[in-house]
C-alpha positions, 0 to 999 in steps of 0.5 A: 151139879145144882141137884134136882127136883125129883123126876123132871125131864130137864131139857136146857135152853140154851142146847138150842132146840128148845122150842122144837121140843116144846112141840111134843109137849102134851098141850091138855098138861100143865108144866113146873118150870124150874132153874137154878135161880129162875131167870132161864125158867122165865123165859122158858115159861115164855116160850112154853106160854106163846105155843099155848101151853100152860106153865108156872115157873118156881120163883128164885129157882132151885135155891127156893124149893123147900121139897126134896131133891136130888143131888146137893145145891 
């Protein structure tokens, strides 16, 4: 368990109907995107990004949050 940021809605990537799922997506929202260390948070910025929303991804990931969380690192 890599804990988390207090109330997300985590949905994983590889489960392999991400972009599905981003079709749900409020567009008029603006999305946080995290990981563990921040690769996987890119590149699901990027898909978020080309289906026209707008997102920002926490650089270096979880490790990086200075806020609380839940769980342990």
């Amino acid at each position: 368990n890599f804990g988390k940021i207090t109330a997300p809605i985590n949905i994983a990537i590889p489960r392999g109907d991400f972009e599905t799922l981003v079709g749900t997506f409020d567009k008029e929202k603006t999305y946080f995107v995290y990981c563990r260390a921040g690769n996987r948070s890119i590149a699901a910025c990027n898909i978020l990004g080309s289906n026209g929303y707008r997102s920002y991804n926490l650089v270096g990931g979880i490790f990086k949050w200075k806020g609380e969380i839940e769980g342990t690192i």
